[in-house]
LOFIBA-458463 format. One line per 8 residues: their letters; for each residue z, y, x of C-alpha. Coordinates in nm, 2 decimals. Example, Ala and Ser with C-alpha at 12.3 -4.5 7.8 and 13.67 -1.06 7.14 Angstrom:
2
AS> 0.78,-0.45,1.23 ~ 0.71,-0.11,1.37
This chain:
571
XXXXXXXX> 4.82,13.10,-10.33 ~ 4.93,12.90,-10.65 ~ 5.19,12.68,-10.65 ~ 5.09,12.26,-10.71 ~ 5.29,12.17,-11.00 ~ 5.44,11.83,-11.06 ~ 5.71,11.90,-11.38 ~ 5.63,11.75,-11.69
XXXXXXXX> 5.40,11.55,-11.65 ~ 5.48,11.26,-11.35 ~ 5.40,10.91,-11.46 ~ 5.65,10.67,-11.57 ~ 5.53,10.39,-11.43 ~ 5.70,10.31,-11.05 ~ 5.43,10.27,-10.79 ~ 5.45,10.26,-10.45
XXXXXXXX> 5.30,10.51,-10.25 ~ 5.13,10.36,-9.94 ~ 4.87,10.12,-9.86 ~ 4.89,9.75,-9.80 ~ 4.87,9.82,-9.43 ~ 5.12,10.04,-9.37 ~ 5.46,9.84,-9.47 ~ 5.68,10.02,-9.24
XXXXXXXX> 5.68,10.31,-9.49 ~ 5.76,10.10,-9.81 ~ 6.04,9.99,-9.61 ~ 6.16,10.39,-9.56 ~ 6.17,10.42,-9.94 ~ 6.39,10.12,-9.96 ~ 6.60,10.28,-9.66 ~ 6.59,10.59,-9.88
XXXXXXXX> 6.70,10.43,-10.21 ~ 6.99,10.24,-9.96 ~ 7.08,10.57,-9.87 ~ 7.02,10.74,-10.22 ~ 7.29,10.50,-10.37 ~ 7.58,10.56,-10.06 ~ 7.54,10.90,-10.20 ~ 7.59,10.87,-10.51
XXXXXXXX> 7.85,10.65,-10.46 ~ 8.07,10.93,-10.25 ~ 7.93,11.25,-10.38 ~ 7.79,11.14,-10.72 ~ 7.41,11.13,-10.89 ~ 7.44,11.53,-10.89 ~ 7.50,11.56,-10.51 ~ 7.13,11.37,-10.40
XXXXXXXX> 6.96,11.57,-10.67 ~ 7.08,11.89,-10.51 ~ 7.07,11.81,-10.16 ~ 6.69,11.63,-10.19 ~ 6.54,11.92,-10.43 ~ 6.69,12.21,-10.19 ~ 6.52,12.02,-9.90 ~ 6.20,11.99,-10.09
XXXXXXXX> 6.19,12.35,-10.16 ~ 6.30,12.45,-9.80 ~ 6.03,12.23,-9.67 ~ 5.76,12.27,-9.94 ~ 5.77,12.63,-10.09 ~ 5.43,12.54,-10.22 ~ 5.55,12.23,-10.44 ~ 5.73,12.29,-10.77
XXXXXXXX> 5.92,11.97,-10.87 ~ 6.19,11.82,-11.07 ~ 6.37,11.53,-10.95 ~ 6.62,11.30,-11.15 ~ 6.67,10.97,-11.01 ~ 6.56,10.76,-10.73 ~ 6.21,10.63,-10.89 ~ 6.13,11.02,-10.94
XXXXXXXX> 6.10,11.00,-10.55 ~ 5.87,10.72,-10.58 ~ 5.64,10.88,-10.80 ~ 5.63,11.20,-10.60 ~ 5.52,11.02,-10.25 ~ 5.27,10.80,-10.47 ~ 5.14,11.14,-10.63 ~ 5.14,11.33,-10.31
XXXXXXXX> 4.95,11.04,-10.11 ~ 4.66,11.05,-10.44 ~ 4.65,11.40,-10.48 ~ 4.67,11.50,-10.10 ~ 4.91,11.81,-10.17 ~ 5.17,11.72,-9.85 ~ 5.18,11.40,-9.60 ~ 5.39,11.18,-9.80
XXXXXXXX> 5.48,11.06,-9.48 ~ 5.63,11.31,-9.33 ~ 5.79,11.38,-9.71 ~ 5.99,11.08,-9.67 ~ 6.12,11.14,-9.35 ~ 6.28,11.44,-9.45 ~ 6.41,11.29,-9.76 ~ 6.57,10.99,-9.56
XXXXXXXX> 6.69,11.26,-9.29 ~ 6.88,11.51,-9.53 ~ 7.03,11.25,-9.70 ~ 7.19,11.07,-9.40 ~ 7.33,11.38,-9.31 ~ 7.48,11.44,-9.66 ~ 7.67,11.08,-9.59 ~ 7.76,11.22,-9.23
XXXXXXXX> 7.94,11.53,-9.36 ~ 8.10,11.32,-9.61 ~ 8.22,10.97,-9.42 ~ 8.14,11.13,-9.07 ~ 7.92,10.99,-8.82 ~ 8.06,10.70,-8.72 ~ 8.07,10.59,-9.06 ~ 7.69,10.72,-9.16
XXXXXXXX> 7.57,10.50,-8.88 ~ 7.78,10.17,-8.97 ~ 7.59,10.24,-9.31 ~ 7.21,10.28,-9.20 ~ 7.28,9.97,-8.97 ~ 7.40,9.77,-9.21 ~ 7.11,9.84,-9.46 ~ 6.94,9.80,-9.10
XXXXXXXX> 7.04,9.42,-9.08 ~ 6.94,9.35,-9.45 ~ 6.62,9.48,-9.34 ~ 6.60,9.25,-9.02 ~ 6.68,8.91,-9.27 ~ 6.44,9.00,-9.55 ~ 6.13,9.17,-9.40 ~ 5.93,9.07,-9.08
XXXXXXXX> 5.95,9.18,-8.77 ~ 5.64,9.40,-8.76 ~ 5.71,9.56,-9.07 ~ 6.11,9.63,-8.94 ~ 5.94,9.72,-8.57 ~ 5.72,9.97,-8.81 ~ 6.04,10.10,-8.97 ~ 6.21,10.17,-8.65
XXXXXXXX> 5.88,10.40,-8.53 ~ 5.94,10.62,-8.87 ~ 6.31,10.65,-8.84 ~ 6.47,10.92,-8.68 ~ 6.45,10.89,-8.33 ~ 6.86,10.93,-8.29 ~ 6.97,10.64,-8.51 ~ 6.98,10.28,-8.44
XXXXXXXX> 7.00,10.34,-8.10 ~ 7.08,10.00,-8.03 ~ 6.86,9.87,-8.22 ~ 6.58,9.96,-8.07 ~ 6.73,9.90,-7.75 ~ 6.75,9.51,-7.80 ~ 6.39,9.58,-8.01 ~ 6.25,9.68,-7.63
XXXXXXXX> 6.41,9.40,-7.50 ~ 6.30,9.16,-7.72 ~ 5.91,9.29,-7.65 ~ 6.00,9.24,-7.28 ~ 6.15,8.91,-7.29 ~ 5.80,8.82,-7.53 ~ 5.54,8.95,-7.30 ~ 5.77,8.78,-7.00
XXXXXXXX> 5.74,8.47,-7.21 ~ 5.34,8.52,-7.31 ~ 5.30,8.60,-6.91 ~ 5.46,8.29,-6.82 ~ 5.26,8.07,-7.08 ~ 4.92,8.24,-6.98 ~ 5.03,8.17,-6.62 ~ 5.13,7.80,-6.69
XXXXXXXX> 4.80,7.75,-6.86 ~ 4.61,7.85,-6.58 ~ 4.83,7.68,-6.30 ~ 4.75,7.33,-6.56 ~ 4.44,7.40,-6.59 ~ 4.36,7.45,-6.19 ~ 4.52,7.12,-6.17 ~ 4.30,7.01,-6.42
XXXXXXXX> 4.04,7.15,-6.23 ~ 4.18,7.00,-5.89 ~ 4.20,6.67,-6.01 ~ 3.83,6.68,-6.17 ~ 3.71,6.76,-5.85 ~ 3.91,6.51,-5.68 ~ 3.79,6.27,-5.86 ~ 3.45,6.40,-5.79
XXXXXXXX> 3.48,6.38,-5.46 ~ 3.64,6.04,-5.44 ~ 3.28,5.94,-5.64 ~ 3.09,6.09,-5.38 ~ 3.28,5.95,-5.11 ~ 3.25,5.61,-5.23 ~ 2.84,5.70,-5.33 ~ 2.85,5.78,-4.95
XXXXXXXX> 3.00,5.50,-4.82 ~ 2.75,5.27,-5.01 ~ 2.46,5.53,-4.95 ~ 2.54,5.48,-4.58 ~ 2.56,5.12,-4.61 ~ 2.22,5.05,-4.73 ~ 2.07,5.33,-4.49 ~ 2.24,5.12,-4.23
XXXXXXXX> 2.07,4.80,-4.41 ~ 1.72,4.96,-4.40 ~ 1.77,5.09,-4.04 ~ 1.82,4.74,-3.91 ~ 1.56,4.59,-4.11 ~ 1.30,4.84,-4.01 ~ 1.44,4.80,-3.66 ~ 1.41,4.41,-3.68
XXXXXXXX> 1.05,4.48,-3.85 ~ 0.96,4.67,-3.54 ~ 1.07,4.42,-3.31 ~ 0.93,4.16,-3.41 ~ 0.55,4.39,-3.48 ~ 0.26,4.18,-3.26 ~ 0.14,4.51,-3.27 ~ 0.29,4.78,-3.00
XXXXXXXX> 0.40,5.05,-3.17 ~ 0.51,5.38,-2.99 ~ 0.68,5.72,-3.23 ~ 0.65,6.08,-3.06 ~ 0.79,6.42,-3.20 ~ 0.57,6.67,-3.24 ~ 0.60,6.77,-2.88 ~ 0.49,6.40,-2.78
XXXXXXXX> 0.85,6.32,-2.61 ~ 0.85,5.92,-2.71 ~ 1.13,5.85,-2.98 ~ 1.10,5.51,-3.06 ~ 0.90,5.20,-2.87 ~ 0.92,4.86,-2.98 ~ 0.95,4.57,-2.75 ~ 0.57,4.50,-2.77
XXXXXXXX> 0.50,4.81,-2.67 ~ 0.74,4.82,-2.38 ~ 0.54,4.49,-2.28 ~ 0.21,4.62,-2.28 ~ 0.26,4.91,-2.12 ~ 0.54,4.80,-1.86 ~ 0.83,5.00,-1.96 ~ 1.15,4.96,-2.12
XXXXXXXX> 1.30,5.14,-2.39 ~ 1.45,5.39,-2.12 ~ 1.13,5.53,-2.17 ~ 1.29,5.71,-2.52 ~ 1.29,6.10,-2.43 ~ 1.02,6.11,-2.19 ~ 0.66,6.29,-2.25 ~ 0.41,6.03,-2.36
XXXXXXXX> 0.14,6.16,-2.19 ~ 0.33,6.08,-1.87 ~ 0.34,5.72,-1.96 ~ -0.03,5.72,-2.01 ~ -0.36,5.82,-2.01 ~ -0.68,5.76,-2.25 ~ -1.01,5.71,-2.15 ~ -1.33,5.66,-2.31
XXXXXXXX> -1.54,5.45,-2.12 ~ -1.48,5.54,-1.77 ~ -1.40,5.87,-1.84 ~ -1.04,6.04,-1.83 ~ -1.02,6.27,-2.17 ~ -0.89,6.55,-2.10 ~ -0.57,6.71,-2.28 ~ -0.72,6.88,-2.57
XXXXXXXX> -0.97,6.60,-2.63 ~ -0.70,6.36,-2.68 ~ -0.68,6.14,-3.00 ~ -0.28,6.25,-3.01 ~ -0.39,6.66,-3.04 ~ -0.65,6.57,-3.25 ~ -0.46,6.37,-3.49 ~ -0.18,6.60,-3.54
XXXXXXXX> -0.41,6.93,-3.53 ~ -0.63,6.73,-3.86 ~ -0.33,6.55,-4.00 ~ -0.53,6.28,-4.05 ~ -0.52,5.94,-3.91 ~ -0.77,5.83,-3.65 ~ -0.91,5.50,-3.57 ~ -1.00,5.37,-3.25
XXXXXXXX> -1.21,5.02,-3.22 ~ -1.30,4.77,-3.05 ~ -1.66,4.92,-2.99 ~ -1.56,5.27,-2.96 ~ -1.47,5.23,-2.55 ~ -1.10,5.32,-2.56 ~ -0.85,5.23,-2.30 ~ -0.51,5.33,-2.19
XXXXXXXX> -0.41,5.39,-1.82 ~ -0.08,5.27,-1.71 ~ 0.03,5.54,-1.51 ~ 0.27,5.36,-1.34 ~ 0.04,5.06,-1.18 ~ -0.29,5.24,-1.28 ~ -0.40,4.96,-1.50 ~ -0.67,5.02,-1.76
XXXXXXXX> -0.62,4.81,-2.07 ~ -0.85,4.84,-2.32 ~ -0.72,4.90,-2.69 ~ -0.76,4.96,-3.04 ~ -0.55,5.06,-3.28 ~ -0.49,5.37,-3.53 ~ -0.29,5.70,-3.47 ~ -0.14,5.90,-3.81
XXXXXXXX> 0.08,6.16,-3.81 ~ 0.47,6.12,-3.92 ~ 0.51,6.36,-4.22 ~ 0.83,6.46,-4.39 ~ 1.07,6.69,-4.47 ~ 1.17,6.83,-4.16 ~ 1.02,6.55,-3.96 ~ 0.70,6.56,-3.75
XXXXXXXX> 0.54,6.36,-3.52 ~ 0.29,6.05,-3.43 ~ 0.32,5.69,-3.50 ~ 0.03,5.55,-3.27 ~ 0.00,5.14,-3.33 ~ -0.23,5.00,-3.06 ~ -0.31,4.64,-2.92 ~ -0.48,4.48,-2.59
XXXXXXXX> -0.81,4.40,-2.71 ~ -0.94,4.30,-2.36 ~ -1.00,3.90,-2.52 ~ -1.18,4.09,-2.76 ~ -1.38,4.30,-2.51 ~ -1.45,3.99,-2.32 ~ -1.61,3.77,-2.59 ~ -1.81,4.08,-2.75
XXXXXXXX> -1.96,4.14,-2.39 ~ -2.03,3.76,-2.40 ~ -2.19,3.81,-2.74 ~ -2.37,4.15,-2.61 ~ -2.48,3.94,-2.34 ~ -2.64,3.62,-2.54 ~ -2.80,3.87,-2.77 ~ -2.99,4.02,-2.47
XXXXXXXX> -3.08,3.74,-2.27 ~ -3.17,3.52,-2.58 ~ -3.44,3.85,-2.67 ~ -3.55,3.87,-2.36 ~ -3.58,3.53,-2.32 ~ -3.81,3.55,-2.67 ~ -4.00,3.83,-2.59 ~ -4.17,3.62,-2.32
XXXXXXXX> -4.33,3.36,-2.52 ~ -4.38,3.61,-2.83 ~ -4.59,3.87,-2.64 ~ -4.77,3.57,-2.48 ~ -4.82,3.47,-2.92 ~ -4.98,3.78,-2.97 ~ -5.18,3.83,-2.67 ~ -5.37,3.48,-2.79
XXXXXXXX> -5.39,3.60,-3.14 ~ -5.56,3.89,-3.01 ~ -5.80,3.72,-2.84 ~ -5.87,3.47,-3.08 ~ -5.92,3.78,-3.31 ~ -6.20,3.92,-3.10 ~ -6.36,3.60,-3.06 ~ -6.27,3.48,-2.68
XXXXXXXX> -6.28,3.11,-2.83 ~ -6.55,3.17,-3.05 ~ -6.64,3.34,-3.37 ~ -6.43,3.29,-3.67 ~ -6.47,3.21,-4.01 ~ -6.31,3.42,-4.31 ~ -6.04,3.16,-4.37 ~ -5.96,3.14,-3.97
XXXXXXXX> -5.94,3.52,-3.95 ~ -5.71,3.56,-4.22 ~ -5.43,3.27,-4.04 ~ -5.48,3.51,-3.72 ~ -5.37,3.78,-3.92 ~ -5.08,3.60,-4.08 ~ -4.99,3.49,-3.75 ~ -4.99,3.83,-3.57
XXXXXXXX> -4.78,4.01,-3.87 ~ -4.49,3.75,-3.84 ~ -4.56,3.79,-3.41 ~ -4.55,4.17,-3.45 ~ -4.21,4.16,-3.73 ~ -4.01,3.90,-3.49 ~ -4.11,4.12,-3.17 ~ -3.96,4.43,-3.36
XXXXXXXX> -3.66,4.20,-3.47 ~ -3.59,4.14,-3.08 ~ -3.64,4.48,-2.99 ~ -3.37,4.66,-3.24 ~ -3.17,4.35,-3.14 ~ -3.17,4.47,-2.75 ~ -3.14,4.83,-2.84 ~ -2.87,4.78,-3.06
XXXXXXXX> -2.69,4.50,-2.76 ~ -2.73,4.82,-2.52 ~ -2.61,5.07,-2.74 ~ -2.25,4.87,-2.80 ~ -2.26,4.76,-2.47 ~ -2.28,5.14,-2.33 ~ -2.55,5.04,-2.09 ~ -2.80,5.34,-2.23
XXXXXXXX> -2.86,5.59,-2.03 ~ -2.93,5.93,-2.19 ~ -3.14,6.21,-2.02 ~ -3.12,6.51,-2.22 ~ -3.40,6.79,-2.27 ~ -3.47,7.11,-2.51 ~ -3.55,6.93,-2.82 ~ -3.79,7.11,-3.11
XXXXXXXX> -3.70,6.89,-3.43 ~ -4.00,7.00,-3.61 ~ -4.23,6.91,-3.32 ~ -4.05,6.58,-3.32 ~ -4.06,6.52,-3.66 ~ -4.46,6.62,-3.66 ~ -4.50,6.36,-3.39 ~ -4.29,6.10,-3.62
XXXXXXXX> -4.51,6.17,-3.92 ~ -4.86,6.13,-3.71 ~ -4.75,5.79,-3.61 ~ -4.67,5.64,-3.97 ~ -4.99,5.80,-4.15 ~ -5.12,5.48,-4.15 ~ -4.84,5.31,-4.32 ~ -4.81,5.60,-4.58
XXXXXXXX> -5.13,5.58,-4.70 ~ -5.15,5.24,-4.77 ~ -4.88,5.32,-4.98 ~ -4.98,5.63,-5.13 ~ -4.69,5.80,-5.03 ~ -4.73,6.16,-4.92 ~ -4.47,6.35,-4.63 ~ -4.36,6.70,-4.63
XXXXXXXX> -4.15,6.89,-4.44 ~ -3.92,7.19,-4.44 ~ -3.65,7.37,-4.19 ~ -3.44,7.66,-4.20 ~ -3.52,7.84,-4.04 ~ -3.89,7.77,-3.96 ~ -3.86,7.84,-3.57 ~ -3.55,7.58,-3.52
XXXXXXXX> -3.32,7.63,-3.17 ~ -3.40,7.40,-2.90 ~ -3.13,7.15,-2.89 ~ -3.06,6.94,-2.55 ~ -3.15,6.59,-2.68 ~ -3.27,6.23,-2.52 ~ -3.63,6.27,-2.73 ~ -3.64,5.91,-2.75
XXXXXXXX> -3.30,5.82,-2.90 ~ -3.37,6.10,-3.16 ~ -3.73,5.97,-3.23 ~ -3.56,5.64,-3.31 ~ -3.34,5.76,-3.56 ~ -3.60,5.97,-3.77 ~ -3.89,5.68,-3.72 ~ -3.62,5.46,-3.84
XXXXXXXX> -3.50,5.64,-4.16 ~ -3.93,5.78,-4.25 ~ -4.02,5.39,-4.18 ~ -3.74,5.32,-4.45 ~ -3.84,5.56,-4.69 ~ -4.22,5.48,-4.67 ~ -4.16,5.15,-4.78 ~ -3.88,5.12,-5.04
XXXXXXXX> -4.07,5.40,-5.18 ~ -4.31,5.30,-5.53 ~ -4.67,5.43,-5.50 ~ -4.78,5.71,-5.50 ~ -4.41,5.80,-5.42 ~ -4.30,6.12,-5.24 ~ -4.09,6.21,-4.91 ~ -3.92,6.56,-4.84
XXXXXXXX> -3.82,6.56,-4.48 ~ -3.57,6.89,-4.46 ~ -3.41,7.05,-4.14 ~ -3.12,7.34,-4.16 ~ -2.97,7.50,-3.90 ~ -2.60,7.53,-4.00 ~ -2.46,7.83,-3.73 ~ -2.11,7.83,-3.88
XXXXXXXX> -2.01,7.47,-3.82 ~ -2.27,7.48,-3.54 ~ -2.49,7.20,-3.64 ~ -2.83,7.10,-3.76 ~ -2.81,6.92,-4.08 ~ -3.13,6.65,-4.10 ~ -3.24,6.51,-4.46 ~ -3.50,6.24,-4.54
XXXXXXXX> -3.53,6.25,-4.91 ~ -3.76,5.97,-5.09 ~ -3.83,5.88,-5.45 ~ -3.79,5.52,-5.41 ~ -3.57,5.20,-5.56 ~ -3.27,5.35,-5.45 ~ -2.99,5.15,-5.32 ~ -2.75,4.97,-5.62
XXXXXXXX> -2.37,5.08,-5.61 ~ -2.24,4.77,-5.55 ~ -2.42,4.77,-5.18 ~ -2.36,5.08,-5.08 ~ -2.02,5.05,-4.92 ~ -2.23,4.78,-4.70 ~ -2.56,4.95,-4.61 ~ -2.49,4.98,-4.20
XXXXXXXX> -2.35,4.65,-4.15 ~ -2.59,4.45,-3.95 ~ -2.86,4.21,-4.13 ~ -2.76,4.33,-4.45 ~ -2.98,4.43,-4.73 ~ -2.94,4.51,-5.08 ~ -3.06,4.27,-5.29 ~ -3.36,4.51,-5.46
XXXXXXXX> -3.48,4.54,-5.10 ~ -3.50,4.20,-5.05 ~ -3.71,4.14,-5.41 ~ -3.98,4.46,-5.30 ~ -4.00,4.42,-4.94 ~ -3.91,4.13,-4.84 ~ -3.99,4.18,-4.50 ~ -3.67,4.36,-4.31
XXXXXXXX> -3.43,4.25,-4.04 ~ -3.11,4.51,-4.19 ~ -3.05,4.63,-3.84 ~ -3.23,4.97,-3.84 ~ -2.94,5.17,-4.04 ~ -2.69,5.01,-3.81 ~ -2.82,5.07,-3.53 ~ -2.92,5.47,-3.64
XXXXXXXX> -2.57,5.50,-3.73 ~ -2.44,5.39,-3.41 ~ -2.66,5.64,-3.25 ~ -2.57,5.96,-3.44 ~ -2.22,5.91,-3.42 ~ -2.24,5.84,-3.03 ~ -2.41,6.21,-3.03 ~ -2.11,6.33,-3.21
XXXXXXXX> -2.29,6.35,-3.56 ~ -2.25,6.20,-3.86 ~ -2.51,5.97,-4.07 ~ -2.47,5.97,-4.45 ~ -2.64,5.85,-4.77 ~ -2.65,5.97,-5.14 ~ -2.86,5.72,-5.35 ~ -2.98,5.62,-5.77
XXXXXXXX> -3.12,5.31,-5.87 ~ -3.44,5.30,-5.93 ~ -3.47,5.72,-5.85 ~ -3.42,5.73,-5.44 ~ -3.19,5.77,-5.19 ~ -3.14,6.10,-4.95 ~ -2.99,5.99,-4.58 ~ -2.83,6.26,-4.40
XXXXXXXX> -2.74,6.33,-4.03 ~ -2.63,6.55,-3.81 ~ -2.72,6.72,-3.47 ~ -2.45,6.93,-3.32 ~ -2.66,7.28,-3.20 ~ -2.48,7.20,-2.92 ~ -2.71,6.90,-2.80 ~ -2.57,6.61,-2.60
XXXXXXXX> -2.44,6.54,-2.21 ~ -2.62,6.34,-2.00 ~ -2.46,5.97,-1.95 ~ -2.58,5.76,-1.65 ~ -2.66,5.45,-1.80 ~ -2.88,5.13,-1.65 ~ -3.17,5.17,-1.92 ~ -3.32,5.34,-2.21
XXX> -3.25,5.28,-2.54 ~ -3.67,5.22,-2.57 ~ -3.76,4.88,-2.47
């Protein structure tokens, strides 16, 4: 293998052999030069040239060079780095090691190590303390033995001190923490102190609220055990508020009527099975029972469920309405003796009409015959006036008596239908009909309270329909919800928007009725509506101006119970 060569030709220029990061080894050519010049000093210039060239060709058989002074060591560890022919490293350890132990042999050891700890603390005052920490790694391993020693301690006593700061930090900033959420919670103490305050507020006020309700007003969980009762309440039903625990079905029954509802029929189930509030009014027939003194008290009143987050219940608000009941059967009462009381001398009117009319005074003249007639329409209109008035007096007043029987809707309506022909075709108006399907179920029906309803809602359509107008009477048999659905369709003058949220209140009519027949008493709707709801169905309307109205109602497939009663709803 050939030799490397450096003779000749070394650079003049002084360089330094290692990188910027590595300052631990420019400080080991400085401890060499240190140690270079105690040398010299003892032994002579001669003496480190000898004893450094005989190491380097010991060490490094390979490497041919010439050394003459101090920067000639330079230049060969800044060569030997840029050439890569030996770890300069490593190059200068050996360097530094030989020539300490020249200094040993000649001053001894004691002496050799006062030296390199000297040169040590000039080291220490003009270099940092990484770069001297660095210094001491590269060193050999036997000297500065104290050195390093108070080196390690130093480290100890700094990561001791770092521990303790990173320690103190985190014990301040706990108490940093601490006394945020102290102060937090002092916040939210005094939030809940003035939270509590105004729930306390707002509990007394709705208490004092309650109290002083006209209305009685009873709360139930879900379970119907009584939670709250206002003093009303209490009153009404003879109780006191020791009541607050107890079932409320054992305070009280409901009846409609005279009859006791049973449990699942009750408006309490009902409400909270729908979640919907339920009314009940003064014409509906409602009464609690006192269990207690078995008092019936007749009420209305409205029943909604309580709703919120984890709270359920019933609030059911309720007053005596037997004044009420009282003066309506007083009203109920005029109505039918004052129509009765007209019927009399109105049948008696028409009876002598008729026989004018057929010439039991004598024969009359054109002019004659047409008063007759005048007077026998208005006879015949305030006869029907008196009899919706006493069908509608016995309906609220719960006095008919229904006798249910298999009931064929399209016969019905067929028989309907026959009995207006006469009407329709003075009109021009023509009737069809259509069910789903076309053999409809026999439904258990009072024939004559269902004849009502229909007449009343064809007679309707026949005339607030134009001429020439049509009518689609259409039956459905609905088996899911277990119901027929009934639909009398015309193509009349519709009913205007701004009357339709009044169409079933008694003697009222919408002001186009009134301009194209004015003819009309604006009970028939009310009293139909009465009707189908007593059934248990349901009587609706869709209508346009001017383009015709549809009425709905329903017939549960289910037909209706027989109800003793003291007449029929047919005068």
């Amino acid at each position: 293998m050939p030799k490397a060569v450096i003779q000749n030709n070394l650079p003049t220029t002084s360089t330094t052999f290692l990188t910027e990061e590595t300052h631990g080894e420019d400080l080991l050519y400085i401890a060499i030069q240190s140690l270079w010049k105690q040398v010299s000093t003892n032994s002579g210039i001669a003496q480190c040239i000898r004893v450094v060239s005989h190491a380097l060709a010991e060490l490094f058989p390979d490497l041919i060079v010439q050394i003459h002074d101090i920067e000639d060591i330079n230049v060969l560890l800044s060569v030997s780095q840029q050439k890569h022919l030996v770890n300069p490293r490593m190059m200068a350890q050996l360097l530094y090691r030989v020539l300490y132990q020249d200094i040993v042999q000649s001053v001894g050891v004691m002496r050799a190590k006062e030296i390199v700890e000297q040169s040590y603390g000039e080291f220490e005052k003009k270099y940092s303390e990484e770069q001297v920490r660095h210094l001491l790694d590269i060193l050999p391993i036997e000297l500065l033995g104290h050195e390093r020693l108070r080196m390690l301690q130093r480290d100890q006593e700094m990561h001791a001190t770092q521990g303790l700061k990173a320690t103190q930090e985190t014990l301040e900033e706990k108490v940093g923490d601490l006394s945020r959420t102290r102060l937090a919670l002092i916040n939210l103490l005094e939030d809940s102190r003035v939270l509590e305050g105004e729930l306390l507020f707002e509990r007394d006020r709705f208490q004092a609220i309650i109290s002083s309700m006209g209305e009685a007003l009873v709360v139930t969980d879900e379970t119907f055990r009584i939670t709250s009762i206002n003093l009303a309440a209490q009153k009404l039903l003879r109780v006191t508020n020791e009541v607050e625990g107890m079932n409320w079905f054992d305070i009280c029954t409901i009846l409609k009527g005279k009859t006791v509802l049973p449990e699942e029929d009750r408006l309490e189930k009902k409400t909270l099975t729908s979640q919907k509030p339920i009314e009940f009014l003064l014409n509906d027939g409602f009464s609690f029972r006192i269990n207690a003194v078995e008092k019936n008290i007749p009420v209305a009143g409205v029943m909604a469920p309580l709703k919120g987050q984890d709270i359920k219940g019933l609030v059911i608000v309720f007053h005596d309405i037997t004044e009420d009941k009282e003066l309506d059967e007083s009203k109920l009462s005029f109505i039918s003796t004052a129509s009765h009381q007209l019927r009399t001398p109105l049948t008696s009117i028409r009876w002598f009409a008729e026989m004018l009319t057929d010439g039991a005074a004598g024969k009359l003249n054109k002019e004659q015959t047409e008063y007759i007639n005048w007077i026998t329409q208005g006879i015949e209109r305030m006869i029907n006036l008196v009899n919706l008035l006493l069908q509608l007096a016995r309906v609220e007043a719960g006095r008919v008596r229904i006798e249910p029987i298999p009931v064929d809707f399209n016969v019905l309506t067929k028989d309907v239908i026959m009995t207006m022909q006469t009407q329709a075709k003075e009109k021009g108006v023509t009737i069809k009909t259509s069910s789903l399907p076309k053999q409809l179920p026999m439904i258990p029906m009072d024939r004559d309270i269902a004849w009502q309803v229909i007449q009343n809602l064809v007679s309707n359509a026949i005339r607030y329909s134009l001429k020439k107008g049509k009518i689609l009477i259409t039956m459905e048999a609905d088996t899911k919800k277990k119901r027929l659905v009934y639909s009398v369709k015309d193509t009349g003058i519709g009913i205007p928007k701004n009357a339709q949220g009044k169409i079933f209140e008694k003697f009222f009519r919408a002001d186009n009725a009134i301009v194209n027949v004015p003819e009309g008493s604006g009970l028939g709707l009310s009293l139909a509506k009465r009707v189908v709801e007593d059934w248990g169905g349901t009587l609706s309307f869709t209508s346009v101006e001017n383009k015709g109205t549809t009425f709905f109602f329903t017939v549960p497939l289910k037909g209706v119970k027989p109800k003793e009663g003291e007449v029929k709803l047919t005068v």
